[in-house]
C-alpha positions as CSV (number, residue, x, y, z in Angstrom):
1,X,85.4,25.4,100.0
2,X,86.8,27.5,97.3
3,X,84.5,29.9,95.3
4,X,84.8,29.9,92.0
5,X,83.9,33.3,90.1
6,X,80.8,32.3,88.0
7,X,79.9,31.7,92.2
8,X,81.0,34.7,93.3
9,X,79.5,37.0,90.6
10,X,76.1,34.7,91.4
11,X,75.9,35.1,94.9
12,X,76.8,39.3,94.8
13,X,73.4,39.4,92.0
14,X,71.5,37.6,93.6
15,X,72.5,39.8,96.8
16,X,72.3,42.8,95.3
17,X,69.4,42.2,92.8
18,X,71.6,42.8,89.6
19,X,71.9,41.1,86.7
20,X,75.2,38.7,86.5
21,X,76.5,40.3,83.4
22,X,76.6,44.1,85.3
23,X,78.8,41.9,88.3
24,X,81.5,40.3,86.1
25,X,81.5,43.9,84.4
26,X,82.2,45.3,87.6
27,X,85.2,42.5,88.2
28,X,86.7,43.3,85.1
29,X,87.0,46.8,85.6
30,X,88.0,46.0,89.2
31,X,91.2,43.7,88.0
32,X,92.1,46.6,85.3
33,X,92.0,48.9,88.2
34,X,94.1,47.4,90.1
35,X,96.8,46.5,87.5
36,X,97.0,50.3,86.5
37,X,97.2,51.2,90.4
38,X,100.2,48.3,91.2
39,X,101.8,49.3,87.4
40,X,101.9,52.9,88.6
41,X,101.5,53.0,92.4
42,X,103.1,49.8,93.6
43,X,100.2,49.0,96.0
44,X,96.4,49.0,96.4
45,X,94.0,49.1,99.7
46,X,90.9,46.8,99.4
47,X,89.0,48.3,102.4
48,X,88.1,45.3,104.8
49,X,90.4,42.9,102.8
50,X,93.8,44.1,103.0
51,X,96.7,45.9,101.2
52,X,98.3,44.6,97.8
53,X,101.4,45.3,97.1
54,X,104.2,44.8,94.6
55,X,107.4,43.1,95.9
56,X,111.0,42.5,93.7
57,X,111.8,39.1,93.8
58,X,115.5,38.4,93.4
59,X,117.3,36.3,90.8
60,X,118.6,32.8,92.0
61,X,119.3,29.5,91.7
62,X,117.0,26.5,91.6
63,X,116.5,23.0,90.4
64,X,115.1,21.5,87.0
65,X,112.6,18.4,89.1
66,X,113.0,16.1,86.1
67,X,116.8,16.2,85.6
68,X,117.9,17.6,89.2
69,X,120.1,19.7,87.0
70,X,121.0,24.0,89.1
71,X,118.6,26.1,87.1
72,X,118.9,30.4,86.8
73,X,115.4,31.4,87.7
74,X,115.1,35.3,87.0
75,X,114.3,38.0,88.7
76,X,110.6,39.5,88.2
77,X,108.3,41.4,90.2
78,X,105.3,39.6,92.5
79,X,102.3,40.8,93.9
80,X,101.5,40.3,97.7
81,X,98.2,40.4,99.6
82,X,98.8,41.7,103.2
83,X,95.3,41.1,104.8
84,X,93.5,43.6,107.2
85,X,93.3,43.3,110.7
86,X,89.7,43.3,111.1
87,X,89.8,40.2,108.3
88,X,92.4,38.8,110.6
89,X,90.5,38.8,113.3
90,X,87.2,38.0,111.9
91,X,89.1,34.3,111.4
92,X,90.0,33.6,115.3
């Protein structure tokens, strides 16, 4: 089952007895947090989650599906969770 965020934000107020609006607050400033870090630091530990990080992607070659015609696609920077351990192992 995926959780949505108006779920998420729920379930941590109701959890933690605040009201929904202080949550999302909370998210927001959480996702501009960790924009600034990768922007400037290239990576950011989520204790008990994992590690994301920043990785180059190289140009290269690929197809347009409707026409089959060789497409450039560009290089551009992605980012990549690498989970923790104890998350890991929490699942098996």
């Amino acid at each position: 089952m995926a959780l949505s965020k108006e779920q998420l934000v729920r379930d941590i107020a109701e959890s933690l007895d605040l009201t929904q609006a202080a949550v999302r607050g909370v998210f927001e400033q959480l996702a501009q947090i960790a924009q600034d870090c990768l922007e400037n630091d290239g990576e950011l530990t989520l204790p008990g989650i994992g590690k994301l990080k920043v990785v180059e992607r190289a140009a290269r070659t690929g197809r347009n599906p409707q026409t089959g015609q060789p497409i450039q696609i560009a290089a551009k920077k992605s980012v990549r969770l690498v989970p923790a351990k104890a998350l890991v192992d929490g699942l098996n």
